[in-house]
LODRENDREN-223678 format. One record per residue (C-alpha): x, y, z; residue in one letter. Coordinates in steps of 0.25 Angstrom, whole numbers, plus 5000, padded with zeros to 4 digits. Layout:
N
[site [X, Y, Z], 'A']
...
This chain:
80
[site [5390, 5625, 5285], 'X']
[site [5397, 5621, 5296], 'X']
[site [5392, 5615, 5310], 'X']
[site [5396, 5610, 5320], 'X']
[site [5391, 5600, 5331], 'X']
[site [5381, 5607, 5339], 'X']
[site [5374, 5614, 5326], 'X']
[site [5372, 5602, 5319], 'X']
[site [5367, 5595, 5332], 'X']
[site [5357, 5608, 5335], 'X']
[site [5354, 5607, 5320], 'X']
[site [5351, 5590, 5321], 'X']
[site [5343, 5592, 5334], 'X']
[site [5333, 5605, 5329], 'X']
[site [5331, 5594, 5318], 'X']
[site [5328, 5583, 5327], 'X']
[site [5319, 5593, 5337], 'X']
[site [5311, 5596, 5322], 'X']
[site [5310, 5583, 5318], 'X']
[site [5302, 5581, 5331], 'X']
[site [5296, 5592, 5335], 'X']
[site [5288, 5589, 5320], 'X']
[site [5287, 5575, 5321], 'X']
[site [5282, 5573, 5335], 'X']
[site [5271, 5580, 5335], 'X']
[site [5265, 5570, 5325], 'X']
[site [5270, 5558, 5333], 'X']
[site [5256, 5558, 5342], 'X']
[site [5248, 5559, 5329], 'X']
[site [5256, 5545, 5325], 'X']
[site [5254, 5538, 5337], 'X']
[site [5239, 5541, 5339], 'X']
[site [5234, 5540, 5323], 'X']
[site [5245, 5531, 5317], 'X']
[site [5247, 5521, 5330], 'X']
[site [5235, 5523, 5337], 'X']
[site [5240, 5526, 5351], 'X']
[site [5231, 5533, 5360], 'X']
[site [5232, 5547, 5361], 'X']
[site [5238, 5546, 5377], 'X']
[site [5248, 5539, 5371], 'X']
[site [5252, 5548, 5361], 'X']
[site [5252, 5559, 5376], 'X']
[site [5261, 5548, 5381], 'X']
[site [5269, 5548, 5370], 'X']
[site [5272, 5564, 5369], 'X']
[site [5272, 5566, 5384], 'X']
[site [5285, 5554, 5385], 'X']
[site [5291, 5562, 5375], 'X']
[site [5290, 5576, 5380], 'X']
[site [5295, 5568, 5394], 'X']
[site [5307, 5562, 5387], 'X']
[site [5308, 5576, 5379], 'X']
[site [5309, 5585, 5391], 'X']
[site [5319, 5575, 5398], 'X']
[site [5327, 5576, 5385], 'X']
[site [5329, 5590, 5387], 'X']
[site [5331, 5590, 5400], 'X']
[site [5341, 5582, 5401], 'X']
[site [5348, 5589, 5388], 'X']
[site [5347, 5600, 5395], 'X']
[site [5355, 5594, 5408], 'X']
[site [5365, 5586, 5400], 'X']
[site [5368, 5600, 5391], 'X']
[site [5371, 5609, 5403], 'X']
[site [5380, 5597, 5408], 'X']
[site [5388, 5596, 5396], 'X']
[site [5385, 5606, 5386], 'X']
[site [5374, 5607, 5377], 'X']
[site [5383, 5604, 5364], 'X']
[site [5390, 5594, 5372], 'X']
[site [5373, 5586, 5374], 'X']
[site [5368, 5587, 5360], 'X']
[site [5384, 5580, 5353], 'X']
[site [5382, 5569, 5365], 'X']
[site [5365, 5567, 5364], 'X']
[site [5368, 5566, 5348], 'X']
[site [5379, 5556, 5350], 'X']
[site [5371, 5549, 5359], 'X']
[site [5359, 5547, 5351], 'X']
């Protein structure tokens, strides 16, 4: 089967999103039980990354009507 760039970076990236969207729900668990952090914490911790998350996207969105949406994802994969 063949596929070219973009498919194989949507395809990487619903894996990435999966990945976390299953494992990050457990993350406030582990910090609280496993590392004994405070449960405020742990609201710290997931509201920093809903903050970082939602300026991710916002600025993906920006950078992908500047230069294309297939253009954003080969330059943020490159970049990582």
């Amino acid at each position: 089967m063949y596929l070219n760039d973009i498919n194989k970076l949507t395809i990487i990236s619903f894996i990435r999103t999966f990945s976390i969207s299953t494992v990050n729900p457990y993350i406030g668990l582990a910090l609280n039980q496993y590392y004994k952090l405070p449960i405020y914490l742990v609201s710290i911790y997931y509201l920093g990354l809903t903050f970082v998350t939602a300026i991710g996207y916002i600025f993906g969105g920006y950078l992908a009507d500047i230069i294309g949406r297939r253009n954003s994802m080969i330059d943020f994969y490159i970049c990582r």
